[in-house]
mmCIF file of the C-alpha atoms, coordinates in Angstrom:
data_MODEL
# 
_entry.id   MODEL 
# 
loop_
_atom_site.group_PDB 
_atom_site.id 
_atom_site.type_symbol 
_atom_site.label_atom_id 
_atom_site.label_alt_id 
_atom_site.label_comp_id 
_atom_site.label_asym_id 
_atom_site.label_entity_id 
_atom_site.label_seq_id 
_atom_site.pdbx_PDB_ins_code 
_atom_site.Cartn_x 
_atom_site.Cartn_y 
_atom_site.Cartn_z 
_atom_site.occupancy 
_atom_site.B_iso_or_equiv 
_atom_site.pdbx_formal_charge 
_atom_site.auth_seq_id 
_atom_site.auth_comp_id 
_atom_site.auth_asym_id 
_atom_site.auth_atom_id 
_atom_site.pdbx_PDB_model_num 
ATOM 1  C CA . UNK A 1 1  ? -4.924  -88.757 -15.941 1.00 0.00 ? 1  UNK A CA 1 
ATOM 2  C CA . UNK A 1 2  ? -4.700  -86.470 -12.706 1.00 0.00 ? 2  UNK A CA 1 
ATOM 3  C CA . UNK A 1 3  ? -2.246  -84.306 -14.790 1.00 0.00 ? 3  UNK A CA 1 
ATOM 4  C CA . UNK A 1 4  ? -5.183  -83.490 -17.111 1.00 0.00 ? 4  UNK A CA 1 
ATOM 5  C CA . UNK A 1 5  ? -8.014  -83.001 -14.921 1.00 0.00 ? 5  UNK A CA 1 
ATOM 6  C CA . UNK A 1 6  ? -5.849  -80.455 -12.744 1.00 0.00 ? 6  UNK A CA 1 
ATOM 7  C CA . UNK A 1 7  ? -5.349  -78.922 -16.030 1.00 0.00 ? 7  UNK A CA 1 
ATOM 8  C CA . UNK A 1 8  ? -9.169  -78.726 -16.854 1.00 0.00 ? 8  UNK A CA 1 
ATOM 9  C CA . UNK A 1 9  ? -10.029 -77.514 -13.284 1.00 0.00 ? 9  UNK A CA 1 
ATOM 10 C CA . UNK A 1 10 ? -7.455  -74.672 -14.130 1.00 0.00 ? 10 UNK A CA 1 
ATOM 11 C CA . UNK A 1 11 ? -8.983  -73.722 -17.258 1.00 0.00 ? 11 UNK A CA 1 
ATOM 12 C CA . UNK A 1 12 ? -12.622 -73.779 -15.031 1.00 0.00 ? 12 UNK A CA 1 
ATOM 13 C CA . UNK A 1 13 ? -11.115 -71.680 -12.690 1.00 0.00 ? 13 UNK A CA 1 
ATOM 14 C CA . UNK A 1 14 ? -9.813  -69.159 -14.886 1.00 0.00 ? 14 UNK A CA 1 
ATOM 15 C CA . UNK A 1 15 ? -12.809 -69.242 -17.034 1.00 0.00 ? 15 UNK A CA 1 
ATOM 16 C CA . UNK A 1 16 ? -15.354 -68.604 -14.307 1.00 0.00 ? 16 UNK A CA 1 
ATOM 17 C CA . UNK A 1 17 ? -12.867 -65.880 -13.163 1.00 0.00 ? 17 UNK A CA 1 
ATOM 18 C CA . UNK A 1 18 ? -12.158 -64.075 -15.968 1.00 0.00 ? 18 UNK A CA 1 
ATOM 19 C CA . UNK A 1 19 ? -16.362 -64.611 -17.006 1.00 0.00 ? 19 UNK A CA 1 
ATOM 20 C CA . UNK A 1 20 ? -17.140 -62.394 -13.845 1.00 0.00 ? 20 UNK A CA 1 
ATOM 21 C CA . UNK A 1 21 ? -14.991 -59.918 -14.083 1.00 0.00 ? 21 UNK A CA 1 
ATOM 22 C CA . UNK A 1 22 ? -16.189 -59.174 -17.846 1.00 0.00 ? 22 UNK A CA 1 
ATOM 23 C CA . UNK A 1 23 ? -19.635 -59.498 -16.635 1.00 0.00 ? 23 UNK A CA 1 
ATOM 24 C CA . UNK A 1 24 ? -18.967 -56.868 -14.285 1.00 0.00 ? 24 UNK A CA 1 
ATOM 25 C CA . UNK A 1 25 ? -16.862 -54.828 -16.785 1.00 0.00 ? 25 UNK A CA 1 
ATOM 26 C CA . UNK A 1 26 ? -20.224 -54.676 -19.322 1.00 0.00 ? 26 UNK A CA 1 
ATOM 27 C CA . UNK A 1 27 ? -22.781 -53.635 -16.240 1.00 0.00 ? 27 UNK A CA 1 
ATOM 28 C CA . UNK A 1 28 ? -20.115 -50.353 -15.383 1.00 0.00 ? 28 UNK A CA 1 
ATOM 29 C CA . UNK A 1 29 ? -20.719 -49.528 -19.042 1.00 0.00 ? 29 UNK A CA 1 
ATOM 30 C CA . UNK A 1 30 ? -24.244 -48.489 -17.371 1.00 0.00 ? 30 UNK A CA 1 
ATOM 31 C CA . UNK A 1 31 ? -23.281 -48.474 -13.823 1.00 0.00 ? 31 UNK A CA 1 
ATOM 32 C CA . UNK A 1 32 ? -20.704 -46.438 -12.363 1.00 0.00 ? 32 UNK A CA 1 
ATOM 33 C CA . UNK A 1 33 ? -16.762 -47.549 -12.253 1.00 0.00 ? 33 UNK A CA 1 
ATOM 34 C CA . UNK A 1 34 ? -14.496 -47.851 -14.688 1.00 0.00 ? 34 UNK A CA 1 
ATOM 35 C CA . UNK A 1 35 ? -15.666 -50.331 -17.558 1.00 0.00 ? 35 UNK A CA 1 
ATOM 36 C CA . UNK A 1 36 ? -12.409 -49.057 -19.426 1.00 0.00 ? 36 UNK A CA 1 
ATOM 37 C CA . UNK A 1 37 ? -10.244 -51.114 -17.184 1.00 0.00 ? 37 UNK A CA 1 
ATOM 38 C CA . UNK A 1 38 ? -12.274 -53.942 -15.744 1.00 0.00 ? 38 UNK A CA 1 
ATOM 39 C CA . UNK A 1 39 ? -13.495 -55.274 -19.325 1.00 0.00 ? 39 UNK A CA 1 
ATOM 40 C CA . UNK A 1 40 ? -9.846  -55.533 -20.953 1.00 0.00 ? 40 UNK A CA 1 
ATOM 41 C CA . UNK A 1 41 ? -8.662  -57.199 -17.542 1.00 0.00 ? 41 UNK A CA 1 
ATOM 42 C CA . UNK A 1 42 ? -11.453 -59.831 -17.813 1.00 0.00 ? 42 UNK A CA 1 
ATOM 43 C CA . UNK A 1 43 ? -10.934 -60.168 -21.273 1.00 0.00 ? 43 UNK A CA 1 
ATOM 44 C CA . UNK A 1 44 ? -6.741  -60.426 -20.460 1.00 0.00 ? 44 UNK A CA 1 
ATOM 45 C CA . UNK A 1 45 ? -7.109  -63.471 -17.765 1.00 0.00 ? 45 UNK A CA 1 
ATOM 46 C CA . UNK A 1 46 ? -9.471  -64.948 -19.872 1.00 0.00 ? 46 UNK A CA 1 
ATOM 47 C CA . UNK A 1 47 ? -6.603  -65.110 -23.168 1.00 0.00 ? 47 UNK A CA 1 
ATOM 48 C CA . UNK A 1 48 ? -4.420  -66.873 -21.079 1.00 0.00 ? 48 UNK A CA 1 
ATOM 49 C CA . UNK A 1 49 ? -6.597  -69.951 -22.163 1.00 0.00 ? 49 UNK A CA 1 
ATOM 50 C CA . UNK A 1 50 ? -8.617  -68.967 -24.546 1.00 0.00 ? 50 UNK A CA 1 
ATOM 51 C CA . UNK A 1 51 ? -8.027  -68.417 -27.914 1.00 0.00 ? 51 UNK A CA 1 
ATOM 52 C CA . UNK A 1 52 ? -10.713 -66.248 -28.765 1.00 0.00 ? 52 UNK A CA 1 
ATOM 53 C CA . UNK A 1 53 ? -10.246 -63.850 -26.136 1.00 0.00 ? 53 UNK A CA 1 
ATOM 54 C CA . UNK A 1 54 ? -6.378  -63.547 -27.240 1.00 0.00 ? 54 UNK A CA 1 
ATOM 55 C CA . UNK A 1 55 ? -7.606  -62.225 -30.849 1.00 0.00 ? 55 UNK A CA 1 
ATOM 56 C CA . UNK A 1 56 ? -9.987  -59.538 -29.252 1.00 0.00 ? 56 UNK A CA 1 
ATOM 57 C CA . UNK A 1 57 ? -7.070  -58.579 -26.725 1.00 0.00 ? 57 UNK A CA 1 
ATOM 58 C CA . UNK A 1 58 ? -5.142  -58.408 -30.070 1.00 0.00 ? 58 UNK A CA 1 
ATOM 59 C CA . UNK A 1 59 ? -7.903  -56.349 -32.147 1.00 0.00 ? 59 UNK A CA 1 
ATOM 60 C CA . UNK A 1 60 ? -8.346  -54.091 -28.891 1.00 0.00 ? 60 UNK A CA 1 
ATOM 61 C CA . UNK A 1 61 ? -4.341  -53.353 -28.901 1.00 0.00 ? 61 UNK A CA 1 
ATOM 62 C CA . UNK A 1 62 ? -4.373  -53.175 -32.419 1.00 0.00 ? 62 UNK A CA 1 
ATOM 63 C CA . UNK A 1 63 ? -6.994  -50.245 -32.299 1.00 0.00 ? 63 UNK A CA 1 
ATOM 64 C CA . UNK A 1 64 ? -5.403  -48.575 -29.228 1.00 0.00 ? 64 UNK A CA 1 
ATOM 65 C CA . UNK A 1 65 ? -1.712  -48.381 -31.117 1.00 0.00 ? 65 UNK A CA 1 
ATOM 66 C CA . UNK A 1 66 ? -3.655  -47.128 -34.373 1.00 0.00 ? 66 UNK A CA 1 
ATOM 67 C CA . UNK A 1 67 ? -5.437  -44.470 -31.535 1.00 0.00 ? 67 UNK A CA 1 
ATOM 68 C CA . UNK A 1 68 ? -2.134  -43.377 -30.319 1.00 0.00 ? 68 UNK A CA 1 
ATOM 69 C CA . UNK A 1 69 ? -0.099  -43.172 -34.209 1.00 0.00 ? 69 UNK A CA 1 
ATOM 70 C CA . UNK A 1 70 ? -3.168  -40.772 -34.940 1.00 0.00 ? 70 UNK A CA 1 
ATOM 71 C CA . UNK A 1 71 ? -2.358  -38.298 -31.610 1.00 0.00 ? 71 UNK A CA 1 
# 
């Protein structure tokens, strides 16, 4: 039982963490700082337990290698 509350508290942690960072990632899309790199590194900690953020990391990747075929 202890094995799977740590294991919950982890995905908490990492949640709350990766939820700020995005946060902060969309207001530099207005504010100043670069939303370009905080809002794929939010969205990056949060696939490492979340499924849904995986397959937009994988549909952002997909469109940056499609990006770089057409240089």
């Amino acid at each position: 039982m202890i094995f799977k509350s740590l294991k919950q508290i982890k995905r908490i942690f990492i949640g709350v963490i990766g939820t700020t960072i995005l946060i902060i990632g969309i207001a530099m899309i207005i504010l100043p700082g670069p939303a370009f790199i905080v809002i794929p590194l939010g969205l990056s900690i949060l696939a490492t337990e979340f499924l849904w953020a995986r397959k937009i990391m994988d549909k952002f990747r997909d469109k940056l290698k499609q990006l770089n075929k057409k240089k």
